[in-house]
N, C-alpha and C positions, 0 to 999 in steps of 0.2 A: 504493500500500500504506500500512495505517496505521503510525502510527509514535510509537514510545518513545523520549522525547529524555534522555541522559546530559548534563547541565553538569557537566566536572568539571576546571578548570584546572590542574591537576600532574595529570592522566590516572592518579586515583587509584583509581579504580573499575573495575580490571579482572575483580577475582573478579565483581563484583556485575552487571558487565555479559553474562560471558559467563553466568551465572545467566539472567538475564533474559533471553536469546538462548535458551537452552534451556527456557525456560520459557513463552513465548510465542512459537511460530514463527510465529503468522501476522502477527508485526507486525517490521517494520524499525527496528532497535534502530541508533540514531545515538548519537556521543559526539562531544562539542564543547566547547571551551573556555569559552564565554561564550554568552550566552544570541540566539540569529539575530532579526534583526528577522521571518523570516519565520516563523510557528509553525502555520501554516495547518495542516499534515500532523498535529501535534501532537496523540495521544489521554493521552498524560502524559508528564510530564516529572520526571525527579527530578534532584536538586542537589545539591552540597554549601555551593552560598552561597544566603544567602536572595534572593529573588525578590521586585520590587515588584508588588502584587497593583492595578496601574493599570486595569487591564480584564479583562471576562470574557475566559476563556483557559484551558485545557485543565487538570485538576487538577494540581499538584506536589507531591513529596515530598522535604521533608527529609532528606539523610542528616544524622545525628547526627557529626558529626567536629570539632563547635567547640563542642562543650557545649553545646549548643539544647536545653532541653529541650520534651519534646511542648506545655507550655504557653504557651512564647515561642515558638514552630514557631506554633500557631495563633496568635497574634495577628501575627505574620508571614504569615498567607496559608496557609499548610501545610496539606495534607489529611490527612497523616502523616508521622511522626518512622522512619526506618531507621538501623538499627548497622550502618557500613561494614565491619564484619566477620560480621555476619547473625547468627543464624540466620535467614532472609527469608521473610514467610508471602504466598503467592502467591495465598490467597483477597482477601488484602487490595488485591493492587492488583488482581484483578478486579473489587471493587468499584468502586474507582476508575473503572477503564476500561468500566466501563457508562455509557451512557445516563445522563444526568441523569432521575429521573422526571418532572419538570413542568419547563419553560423554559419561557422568552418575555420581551414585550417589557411594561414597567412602564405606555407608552402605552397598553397594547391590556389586557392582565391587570389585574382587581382584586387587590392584593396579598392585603387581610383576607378576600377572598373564599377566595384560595389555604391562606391560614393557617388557615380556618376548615375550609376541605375537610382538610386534614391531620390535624384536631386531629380532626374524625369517623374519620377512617381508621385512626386511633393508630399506637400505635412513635416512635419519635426518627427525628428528622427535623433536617435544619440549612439554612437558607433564604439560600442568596447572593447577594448585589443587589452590582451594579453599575453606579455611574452618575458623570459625571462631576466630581462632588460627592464621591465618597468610594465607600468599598466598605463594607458592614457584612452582621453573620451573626447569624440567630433560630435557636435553637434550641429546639426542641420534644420534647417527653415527652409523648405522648397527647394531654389539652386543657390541658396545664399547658407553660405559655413558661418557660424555667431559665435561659437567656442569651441578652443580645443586647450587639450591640456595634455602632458604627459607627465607622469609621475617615476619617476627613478635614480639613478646616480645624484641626477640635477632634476630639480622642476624647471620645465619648462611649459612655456603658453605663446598662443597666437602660432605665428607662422614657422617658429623655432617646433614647436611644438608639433605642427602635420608634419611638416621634415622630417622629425624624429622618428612616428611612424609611420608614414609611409616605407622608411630606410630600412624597419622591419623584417628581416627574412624567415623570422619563425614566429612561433606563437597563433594565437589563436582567437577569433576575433567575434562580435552577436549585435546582430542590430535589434534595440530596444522602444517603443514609445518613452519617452523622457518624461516620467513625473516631478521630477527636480530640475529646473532650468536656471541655470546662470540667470542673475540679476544683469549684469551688463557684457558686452558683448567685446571678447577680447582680439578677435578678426572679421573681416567681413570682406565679400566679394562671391562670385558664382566659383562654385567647388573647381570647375572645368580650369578657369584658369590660375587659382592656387595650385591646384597640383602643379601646372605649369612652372610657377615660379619658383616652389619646392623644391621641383625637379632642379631647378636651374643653378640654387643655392645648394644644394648638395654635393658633398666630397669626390673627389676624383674616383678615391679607392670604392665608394659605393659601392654596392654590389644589388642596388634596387631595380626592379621588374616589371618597367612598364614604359607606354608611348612617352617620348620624346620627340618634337618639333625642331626641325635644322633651319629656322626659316632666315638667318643670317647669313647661312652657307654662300660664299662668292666663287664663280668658277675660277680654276687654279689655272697655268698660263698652257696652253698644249703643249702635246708630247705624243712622239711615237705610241700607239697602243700597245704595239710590244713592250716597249719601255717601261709603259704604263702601267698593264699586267705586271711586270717584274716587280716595282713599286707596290700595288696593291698586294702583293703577296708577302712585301716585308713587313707594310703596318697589320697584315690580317692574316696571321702565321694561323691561326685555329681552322679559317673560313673552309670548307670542303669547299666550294663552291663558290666563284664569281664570274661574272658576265657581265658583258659589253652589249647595250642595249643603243640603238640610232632612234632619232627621234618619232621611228613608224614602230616601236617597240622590238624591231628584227634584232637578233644575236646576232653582233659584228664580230666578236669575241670573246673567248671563255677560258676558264682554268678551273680542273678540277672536276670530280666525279662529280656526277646527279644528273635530274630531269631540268638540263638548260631551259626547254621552253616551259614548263610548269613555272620555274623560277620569275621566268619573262612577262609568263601570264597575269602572275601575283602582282608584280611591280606594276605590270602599264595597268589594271586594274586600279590600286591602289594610288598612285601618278595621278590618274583620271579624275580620283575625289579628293585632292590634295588640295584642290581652289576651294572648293564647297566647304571642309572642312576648317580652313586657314579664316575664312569667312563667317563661319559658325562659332567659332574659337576667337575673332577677333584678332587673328594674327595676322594676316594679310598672307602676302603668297608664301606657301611652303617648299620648299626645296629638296625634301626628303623625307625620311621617316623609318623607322627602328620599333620592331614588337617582334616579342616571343614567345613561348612559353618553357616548363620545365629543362627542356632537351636541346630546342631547336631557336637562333634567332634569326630574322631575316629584316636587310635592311636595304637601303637603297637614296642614292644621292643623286641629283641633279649637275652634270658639268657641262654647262651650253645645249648642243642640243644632242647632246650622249645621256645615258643616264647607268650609273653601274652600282650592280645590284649583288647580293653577295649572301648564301647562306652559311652558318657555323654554328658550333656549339658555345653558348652565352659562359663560359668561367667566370667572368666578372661584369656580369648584369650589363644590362642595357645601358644603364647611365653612359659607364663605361667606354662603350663601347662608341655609342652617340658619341662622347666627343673626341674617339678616336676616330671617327669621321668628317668630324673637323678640318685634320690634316689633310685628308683629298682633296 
């Protein structure tokens, strides 16, 4: 059976417990003094001491009995603030005890991908990652980010703070309805082109996993294509794969195993919505473009009216990589 976990060391919570007994009979309502190393059964838990928020782990709620208020509750980890003497609204912890709408694992999920799908779906939304770096929380209004925070080594907030995770390569992450909202709002702008700038403020060595825009890329001075080839195979020793695309999409030249025209097909495909997208994004024209996933990345630059395009294995993430495309 599922179960509502009480921490409450002076077994101060008796009204609220048998509240919540009659109010949810289909769950096993426990009371305990300190917090069990086992929380497996756990669909929530409310407390009256705060809770360290070290791993994903079923939502808790604050009773209010030490002067916490709801905005030190949330930077504590709280999903919501309760008065040990109520009046108690019991839509709220069923939101709680829903379903998270989206989970998963930070390996396997594109985060800006998930940010992005939210920000089309609109309503407020609050994004919690966990990984073992730290824990940190976006929060969303439509396509507008209003807080984030990241909790670990360092606090960080606002744009330091997406950075941090987005930069993320493990952990694990639950999109929640926010019954605790920031009082004021420590970033602001449509999620699409924060990530952009995220991206853009992030470290060389990164190792993060996801689209990057080259829209500053300037063509480099010609050169023999042979030449060329030789050079793109020094800055891109991993690539299995690179081709030499003319401006009707045709393979003028190639290095390297694989399906040259699939490669060709992906790029002039992609090429083709690079205005639309640069447009939609507010970036003006795009030059290029870089996406992968676990195994495989594939990218592709603009140099006059050539375009060369190049598959490999991503070792160190896209960022990476994007601005080792710089140099061509």
């Amino acid at each position: 059976m599922p179960q509502i976990l009480l921490i409450s060391p002076g077994n101060r919570l008796s009204s609220l417990e048998a509240w919540v007994k009659e109010s949810f009979p289909g769950f096993e309502v426990r009371t305990v003094s300190e917090l069990p190393e086992d929380i497996s059964e756990a669909s929530l838990i409310i407390s009256e001491t705060p809770l360290k928020a070290s791993g994903l782990h079923p939502p808790w709620v604050m009773v209010n009995g030490h002067g916490i208020d709801p905005e030190e509750a949330r930077v504590l980890g709280a999903s919501l603030v309760l008065s040990p003497e109520g009046p108690w609204d019991k839509n709220q912890l069923e939101r709680l005890l829903e379903a998270p709408s989206i989970r998963g694992d930070l390996s396997s999920f594109s985060l800006p991908d998930v940010l992005q799908l939210l920000a089309v779906k609109g309503g407020r939304h609050v994004v919690l990652v966990f990984s073992e770096e730290g824990h940190g929380r976006i929060f969303l209004e439509g396509e507008e980010v209003y807080f984030v925070e990241f909790q670990g080594r360092e606090t960080l907030s606002g744009l330091e703070a997406l950075k941090r995770i987005l930069s993320l390569g493990s952990g694990q992450f639950e999109v929640r309805f926010p019954l605790i909202w920031p009082k004021e709002a420590n970033i602001s702008g449509p999620i699409q082109a924060l990530i952009i700038e995220a991206t853009r403020l992030e470290d060389e060595t990164d190792d993060t996993d996801f689209f990057l825009d080259l829209d500053e890329l300037t063509p480099a001075s010609s050169t023999q294509e042979s030449g060329e080839l030789a050079r793109l195979r020094d800055i891109f020793p991993e690539a299995s794969l690179i081709v030499v695309l003319d401006e009707s999409g045709t393979v003028r030249e190639s290095f390297g195993e694989g399906d040259r025209e699939a490669l060709s097909g992906l790029t002039s495909y992609i090429s083709l919505n690079l205005t639309e997208i640069g447009e939609n994004l507010a970036l003006g024209d795009l030059k290029g473009f870089a996406m992968g996933g676990a195994k495989t990345l594939w990218a592709a630059v603009k140099r006059g009216n050539r375009t060369i395009a190049l598959k490999a294995f991503p070792r160190k993430g896209i960022l990476r990589w994007s601005k080792k495309l710089l140099e061509v």
